[in-house]
Each structure stands twice: as structure tokens, then as C-alpha cells.
C-alpha positions, -999 to 999 in steps of 0.1 A, spaced: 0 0 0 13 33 -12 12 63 22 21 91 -2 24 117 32 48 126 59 54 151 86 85 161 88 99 194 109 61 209 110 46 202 78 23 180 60 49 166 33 45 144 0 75 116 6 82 128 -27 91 156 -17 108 153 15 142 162 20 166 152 50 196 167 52 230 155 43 248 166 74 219 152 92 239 137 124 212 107 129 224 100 97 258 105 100 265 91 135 233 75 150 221 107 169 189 102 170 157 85 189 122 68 178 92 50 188 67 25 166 36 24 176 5 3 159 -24 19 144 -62 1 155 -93 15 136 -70 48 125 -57 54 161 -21 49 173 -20 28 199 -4 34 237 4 75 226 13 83 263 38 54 270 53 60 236 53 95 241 72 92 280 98 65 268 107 91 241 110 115 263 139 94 284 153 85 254 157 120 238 169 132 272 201 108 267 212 122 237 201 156 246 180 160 215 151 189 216 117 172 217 86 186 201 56 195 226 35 165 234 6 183 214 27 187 185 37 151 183 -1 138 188 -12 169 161 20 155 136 5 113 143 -29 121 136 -24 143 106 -3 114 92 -29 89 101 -56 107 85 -33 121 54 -28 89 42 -64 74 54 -44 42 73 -69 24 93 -43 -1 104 -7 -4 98 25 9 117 36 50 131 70 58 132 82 90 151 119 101 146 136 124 163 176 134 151 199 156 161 199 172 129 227 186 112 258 191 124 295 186 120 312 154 98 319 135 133 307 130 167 304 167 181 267 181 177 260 210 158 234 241 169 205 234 143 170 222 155 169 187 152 151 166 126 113 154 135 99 129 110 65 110 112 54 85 90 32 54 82 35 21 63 21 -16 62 27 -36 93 55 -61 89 41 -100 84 49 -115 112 37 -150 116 14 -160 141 46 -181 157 85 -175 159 110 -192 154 141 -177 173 180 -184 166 203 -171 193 234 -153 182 270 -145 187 266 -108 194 257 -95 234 243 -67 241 267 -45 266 243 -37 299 268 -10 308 268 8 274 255 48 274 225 36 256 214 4 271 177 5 279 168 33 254 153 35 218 179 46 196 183 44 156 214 29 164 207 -6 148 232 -19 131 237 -45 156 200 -55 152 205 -55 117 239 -77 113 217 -99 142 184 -106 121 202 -110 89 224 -137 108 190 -151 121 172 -154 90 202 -167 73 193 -199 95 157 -200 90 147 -179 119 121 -150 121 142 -130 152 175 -132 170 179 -131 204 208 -116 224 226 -125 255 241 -96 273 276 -99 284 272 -117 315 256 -146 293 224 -140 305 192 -136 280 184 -103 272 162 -93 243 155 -95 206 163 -73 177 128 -58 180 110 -80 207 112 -87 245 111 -121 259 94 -145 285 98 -181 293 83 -206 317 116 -222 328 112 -244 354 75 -241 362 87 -202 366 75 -175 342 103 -152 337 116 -122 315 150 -107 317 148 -73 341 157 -45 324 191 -44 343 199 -73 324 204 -45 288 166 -54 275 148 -21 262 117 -14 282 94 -23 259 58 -8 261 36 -42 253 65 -57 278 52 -33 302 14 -40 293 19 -78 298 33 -75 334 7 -54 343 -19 -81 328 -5 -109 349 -7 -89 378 -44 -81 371 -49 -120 363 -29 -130 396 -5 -154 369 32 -148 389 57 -134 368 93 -126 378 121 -104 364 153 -117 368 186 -126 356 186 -160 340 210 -175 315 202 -179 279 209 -215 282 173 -217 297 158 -202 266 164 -237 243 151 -257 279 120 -237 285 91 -254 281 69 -224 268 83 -189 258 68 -159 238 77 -125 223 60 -90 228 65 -61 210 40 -35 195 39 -49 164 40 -90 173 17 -82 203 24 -115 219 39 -140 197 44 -176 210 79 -193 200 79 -226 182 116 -230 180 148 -222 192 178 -229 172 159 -248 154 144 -275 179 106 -270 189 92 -257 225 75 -285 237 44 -262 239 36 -237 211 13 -220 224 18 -229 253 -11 -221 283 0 -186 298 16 -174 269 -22 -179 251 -38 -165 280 -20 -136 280 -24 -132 244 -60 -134 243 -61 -105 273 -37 -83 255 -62 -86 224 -91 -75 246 -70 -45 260 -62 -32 224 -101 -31 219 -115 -20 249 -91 11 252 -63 37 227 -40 45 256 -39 23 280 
């Protein structure tokens, strides 16, 4: 499907004619910050978590952040614009341009908003765990940067094997994250996901879930586990905003021995019924 608008810096845009700069420092050094968010009956979802977990992220890189009004204005005139009912938003902040290394510059930063089909994901994953760790103690561990190259190099690697994501370790050797996705597992009888100590991005639908199995009394913890335990669990699943909550079907090639497995289908169903009974939870 063709989404012939934008928003970038203020204005209503034709992607035709659009125009980032060349001195643009996100795309010179990775200076720069997003959020993805899904789009229900022409409504982006969870606005207000994006919107704060933007906020921390842009405060890290010390990027200039449009007004919260601003951004919801720039996501709905994009949504209408280009008449998407359902698909994926994407808001980008940048530093904007600046000097040909790592020192900022003093222009206003870049602000881009746009739309496009959601990605086909399967309605199960099969994960392959690679050679890469994410560093815990890295200056941008636990924020959402569009410094991917590592996620990149990661799912090609992963899809090169038959896999639909890769999942890291961090480097302690304890499981972490995906390219795009956070993780649980029942391991044990236990239903865990890494804390986000561990290097794992906050993620908002990783957030949502928690709060779900607290309202449904199903006992979750956070903690440090190593990714060993990820081939040995007997159930796992992915959540993201985009997967909502995926059940995994292999690891490294060898099946779960439930896919779906019981609370990972529970908690699917209730995260289903969240996305239609509310827009901002």
C-alpha cells in the first residue's frame, strides 16, 4: 500500500518531496531517537507510553523534543493524510545537522512521522540465538535509539538460519532481548523475563503484559537467567507492538515443547481484549 504523506519538521509533506539533510547527524553518526507504535481503527495505539519512553530516550542524547501536542497533532495528521486504518507509526527524532563526526552542531533537530504496512509476522517464531551480546553498561542500554546496526547484522544472521528474530545474551551470558521483541519463558515451572538491568529495552507491550499478569494473579518474575534456559523452557513468547504477543515454536531450530503454550495464550488473548476495549492504555 502506497502512504504518499509525511510530517517532517512541522509540515504535511509528499514523501516525494521530502528532504533530510546530508549533514543530518542521525544519519551520520546514530544521533537520533524513535518510537513505533500500531495503528487500530485509525488510532495509534499506547500514545502516552510512547510519548514518556521518548521523552527518556531524547533526554540521553540531549536531543530537543517537540511538545507532546505537537507530536499527537503531527500522528494524527499522518494517520488521517494517508487514510491508514491499520498499519504501523513511526516517530523520529535526530539531532539534525551538524559537523562530519561526533560533536553536535546548533541546528534544531530533525522530527519525521510516518506510516507504512505492518511487517508480516507469523502467528509463531522461530528464534536463533546469536553470537553478538548486548553491553548492559553501554551509554545507551535500555533506550530507543536508531542505532541498529547490531539488530541488523543480528536478524540478517537469524534469517540466514531460518529464523524469524535473533535473540541476544548480554555480556554476562544471561538472556536479554531481541532485535525488536522482548522475551518471557516458563523455565522451570517459573514465568520469567529478563529485568531490564539485564540490557533489554523497556518495551511498552512488555510493560502492558506485566501489568496483565498482575491483574490476572498469573506470577511473573524479572530476573537474571541464563540464555541457556531459553532452548530448555518449556513455553516462551515475544511481545512487541507490532507481534503483540507471539508464541515461539523453536529455538535454534528444535521446537518448544508447547507452542502456544497455556499462559503465553492467556496472555495473548487479554492483550487482544486490552487493544479493543481502550487507545491509551
Amino acid at each position: 500500500m502506497s502512504f504518499p504523506k509525511i510530517w517532517i519538521n512541522g509540515d504535511l509533506t509528499p514523501v516525494s518531496e521530502a528532504r533530510i539533510d546530508p549533514f543530518d547527524h542521525g544519519l551520520l553518526t546514530g544521533d537520533g531517537v524513535f518510537e513505533t507504535m500500531i495503528i487500530y481503527g485509525g488510532k495509534a495505539f499506547a500514545v502516552e507510553r510512547h510519548w514518556q519512553r521518548l521523552q527518556r530516550s531524547a533526554a540521553v542524547l540531549a536531543l530537543d523534543l517537540p511538545a507532546r501536542d505537537i507530536l499527537q497533532n503531527a500522528i494524527d495528521s499522518v494517520i488521517a493524510a494517508n487514510k491508514c486504518n491499520s498499519g504501523r507509526i513511526r516517530v523520529t527524532l535526530t539531532g539534525g545537522p551538524a559537523p562530519l563526526g561526533s560533536e553536535k552542531g546548533d541546528a534544531a533537530s530533525t522530527f519525521l512521522v510516518a506510516v507504512a504496512d505492518l511487517p508480516k509476522h507469523g502467528p509463531e517464531g522461530d528464534l536463533i540465538t546469536v553470537p553478538f551480546r548486548r553491553n548492559e553498561h553501554g551509554a545507551l542500554s535500555n533506550h530507543k535509539t536508531i542505532s541498529y546496526g547490531e539488530n541488523v547484522v543480528a536478524l540478517a544472521y537469524a534469517k540466514k538460519q531460518g529464523g524469524t528474530e535473533a535473540i541476544f545474551a548480554n555480556t554476562a551470558g544471561s538472556l536479554c532481548e531481541g532485535t525488536g521483541s522482548n522475551i518471557f519463558i516458563v523455565y522451570e515451572g517459573d514465568l520469567i523475563t529478563p529485568p531490564v538491568s539485564a540490557g533489554c529495552l523497556p518495551g511498552i507491550t512488555r510493560a502492558l503484559v506485566l501489568e496483565l499478569c498482575e491483574k490476572y494473579d498469573i506470577q511473573v518474575q524479572q530476573r537474571n537467567i541464563p540464555l541457556r534456559a531459553l532452548a530448555e523452557a518449556s513455553e516462551a513468547f515475544l511481545t512487541s507492538s507490532l507481534r503483540e504477543v507471539q508464541p515461539v515454536r523453536t529455538v535454534d531450530g528444535n521446537p518448544l515443547a508447547n507452542c502456544p503454550g497455556a499462559i503465553g495464550l492467556r496472555l495473548q488473548d487479554a492483550y487482544r481484549e486490552l487493544t479493543v476495549t481502550t487507545c491509551d492504555p
